[in-house]
PLY file of the C-alpha trace (Angstrom):
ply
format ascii 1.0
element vertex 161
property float x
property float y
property float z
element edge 160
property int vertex1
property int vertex2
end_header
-37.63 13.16 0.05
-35.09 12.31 3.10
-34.93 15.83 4.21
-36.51 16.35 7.88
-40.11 16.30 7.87
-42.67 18.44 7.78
-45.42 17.67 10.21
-49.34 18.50 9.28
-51.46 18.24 11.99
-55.38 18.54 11.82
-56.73 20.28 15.03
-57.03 17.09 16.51
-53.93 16.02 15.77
-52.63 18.70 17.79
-55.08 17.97 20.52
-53.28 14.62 20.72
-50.01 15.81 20.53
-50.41 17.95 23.07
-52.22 15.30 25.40
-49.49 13.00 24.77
-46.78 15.12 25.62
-48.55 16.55 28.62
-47.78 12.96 29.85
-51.33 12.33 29.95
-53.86 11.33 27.55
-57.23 10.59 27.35
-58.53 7.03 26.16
-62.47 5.63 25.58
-63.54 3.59 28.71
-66.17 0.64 28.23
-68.40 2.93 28.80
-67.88 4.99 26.24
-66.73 8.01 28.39
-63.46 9.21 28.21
-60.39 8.58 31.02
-57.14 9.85 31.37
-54.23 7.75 31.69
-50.48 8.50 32.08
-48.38 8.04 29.38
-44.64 8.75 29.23
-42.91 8.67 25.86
-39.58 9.40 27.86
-36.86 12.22 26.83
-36.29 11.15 22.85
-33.29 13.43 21.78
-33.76 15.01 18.25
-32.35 11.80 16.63
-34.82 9.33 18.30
-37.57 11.47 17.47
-36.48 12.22 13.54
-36.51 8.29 13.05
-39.09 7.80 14.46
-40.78 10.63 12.01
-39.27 8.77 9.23
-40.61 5.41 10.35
-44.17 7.05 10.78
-43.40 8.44 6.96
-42.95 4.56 5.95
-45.54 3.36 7.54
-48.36 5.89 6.52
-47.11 5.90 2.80
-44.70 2.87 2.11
-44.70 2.87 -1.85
-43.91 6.49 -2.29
-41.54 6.61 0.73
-39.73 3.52 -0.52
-39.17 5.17 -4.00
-37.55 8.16 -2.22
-35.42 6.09 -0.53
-34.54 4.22 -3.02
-33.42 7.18 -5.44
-32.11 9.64 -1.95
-29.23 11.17 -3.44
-27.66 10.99 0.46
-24.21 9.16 -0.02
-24.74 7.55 3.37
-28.05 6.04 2.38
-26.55 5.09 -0.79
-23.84 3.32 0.55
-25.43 1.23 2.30
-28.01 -0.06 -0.35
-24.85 -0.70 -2.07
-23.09 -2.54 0.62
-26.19 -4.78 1.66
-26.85 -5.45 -2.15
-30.48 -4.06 -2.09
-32.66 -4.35 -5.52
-33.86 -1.01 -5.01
-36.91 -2.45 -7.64
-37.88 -5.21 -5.67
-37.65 -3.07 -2.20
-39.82 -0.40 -4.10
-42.31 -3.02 -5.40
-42.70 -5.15 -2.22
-42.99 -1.90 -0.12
-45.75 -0.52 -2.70
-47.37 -3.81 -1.41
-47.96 -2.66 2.53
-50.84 -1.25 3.41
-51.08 2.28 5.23
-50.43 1.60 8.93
-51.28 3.96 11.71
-47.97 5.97 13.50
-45.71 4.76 16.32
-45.32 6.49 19.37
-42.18 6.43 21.69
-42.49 4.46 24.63
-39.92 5.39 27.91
-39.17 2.16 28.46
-38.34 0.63 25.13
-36.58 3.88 24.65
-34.34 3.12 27.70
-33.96 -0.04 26.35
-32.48 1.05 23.02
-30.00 3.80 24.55
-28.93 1.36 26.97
-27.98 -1.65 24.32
-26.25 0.97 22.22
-24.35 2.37 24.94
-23.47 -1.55 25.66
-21.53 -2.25 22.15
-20.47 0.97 22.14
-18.54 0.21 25.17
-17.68 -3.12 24.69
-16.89 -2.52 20.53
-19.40 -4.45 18.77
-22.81 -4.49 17.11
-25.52 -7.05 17.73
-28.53 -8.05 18.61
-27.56 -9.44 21.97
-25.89 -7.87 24.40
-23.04 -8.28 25.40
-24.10 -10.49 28.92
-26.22 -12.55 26.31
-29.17 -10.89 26.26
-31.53 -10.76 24.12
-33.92 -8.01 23.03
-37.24 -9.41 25.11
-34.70 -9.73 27.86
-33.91 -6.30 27.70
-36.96 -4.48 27.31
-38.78 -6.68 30.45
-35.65 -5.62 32.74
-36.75 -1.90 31.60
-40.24 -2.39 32.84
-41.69 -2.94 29.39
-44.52 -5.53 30.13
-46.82 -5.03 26.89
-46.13 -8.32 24.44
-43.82 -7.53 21.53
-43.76 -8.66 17.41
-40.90 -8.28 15.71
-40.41 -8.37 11.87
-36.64 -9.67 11.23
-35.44 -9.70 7.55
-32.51 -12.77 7.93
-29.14 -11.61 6.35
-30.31 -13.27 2.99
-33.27 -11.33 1.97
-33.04 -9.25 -1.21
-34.57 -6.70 0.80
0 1
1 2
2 3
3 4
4 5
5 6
6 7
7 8
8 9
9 10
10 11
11 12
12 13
13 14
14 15
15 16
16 17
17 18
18 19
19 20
20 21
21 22
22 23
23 24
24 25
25 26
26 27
27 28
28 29
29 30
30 31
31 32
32 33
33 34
34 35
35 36
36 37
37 38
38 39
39 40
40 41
41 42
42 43
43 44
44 45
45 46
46 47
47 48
48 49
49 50
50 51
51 52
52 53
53 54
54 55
55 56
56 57
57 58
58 59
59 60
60 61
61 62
62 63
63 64
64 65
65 66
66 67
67 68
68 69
69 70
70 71
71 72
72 73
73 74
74 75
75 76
76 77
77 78
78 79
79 80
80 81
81 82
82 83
83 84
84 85
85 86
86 87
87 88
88 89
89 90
90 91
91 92
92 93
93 94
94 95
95 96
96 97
97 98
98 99
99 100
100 101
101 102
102 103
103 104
104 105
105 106
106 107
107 108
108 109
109 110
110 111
111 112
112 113
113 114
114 115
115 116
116 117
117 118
118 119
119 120
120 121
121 122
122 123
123 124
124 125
125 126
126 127
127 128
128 129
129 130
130 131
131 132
132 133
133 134
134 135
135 136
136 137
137 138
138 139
139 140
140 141
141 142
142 143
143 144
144 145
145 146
146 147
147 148
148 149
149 150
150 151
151 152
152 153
153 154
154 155
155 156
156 157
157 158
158 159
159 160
């Protein structure tokens, strides 16, 4: 279902929740003992954080989550597998394919990133990738301070999915 969802967190799920938004968390050291580290996952606003719920949904369940997607009776949703053309089979049956995948977590920076190309073609009246100076997305996220190294998955304007 596309509703909002319901979070069910073991105990130590809430431990880590709680670490993590404390800002701080605590990681395994070579040594085996534990260390805190800071860790900011910026200021998400309800919206950030409800996608990225639903993303964590995907990724822990794909098969299931694609189906419900797939058959959401949410006229937005609908819409647009309608205006992209989607094979709501095939999504379903190459989704059903992924293996479970542990969740995301925000990240300041790439968050900052993200409001900050949105607010861009908002402004300037256009959607893209770049932005409009040019820029790219690893060109964006560096000038943020993001310095981890970054995969993307792109799905070309072609794909039946």
């Amino acid at each position: 279902m596309l509703g909002r969802p319901q979070l069910r967190l073991s105990a130590q799920g809430i431990s880590c929740l709680l670490s993590v938004v404390g800002l701080v968390i605590s990681v395994p050291s070579r040594g085996g003992e534990l260390r805190s580290v800071a860790y900011s996952i910026g200021n998400p606003s309800d919206d950030e954080q409800l996608l990225i719920e639903l993303v964590n949904r995907l990724r822990s369940n794909p098969g299931p989550e694609a189906a419900d997607l797939a058959s959401t009776a949410d006229p937005d949703v609908q819409h647009s597998l309608r205006n992209f053309e989607v094979d709501t089979d095939l999504m379903v049956g190459e989704f059903s394919k992924f293996e479970s995948l542990p969740p995301l977590a925000p990240n300041a920076n790439l968050g900052s990133s993200a409001r900050l190309h949105s607010e861009d073609m908002e402004e300037h009246v256009y959607q893209g990738h770049l932005g409009s100076d040019g820029a790219g997305i690893f060109t964006r996220v560096k000038r943020q301070g993001y310095a981890a190294k970054l995969k993307f998955l792109c799905f070309s304007g072609i794909s039946p999915l």
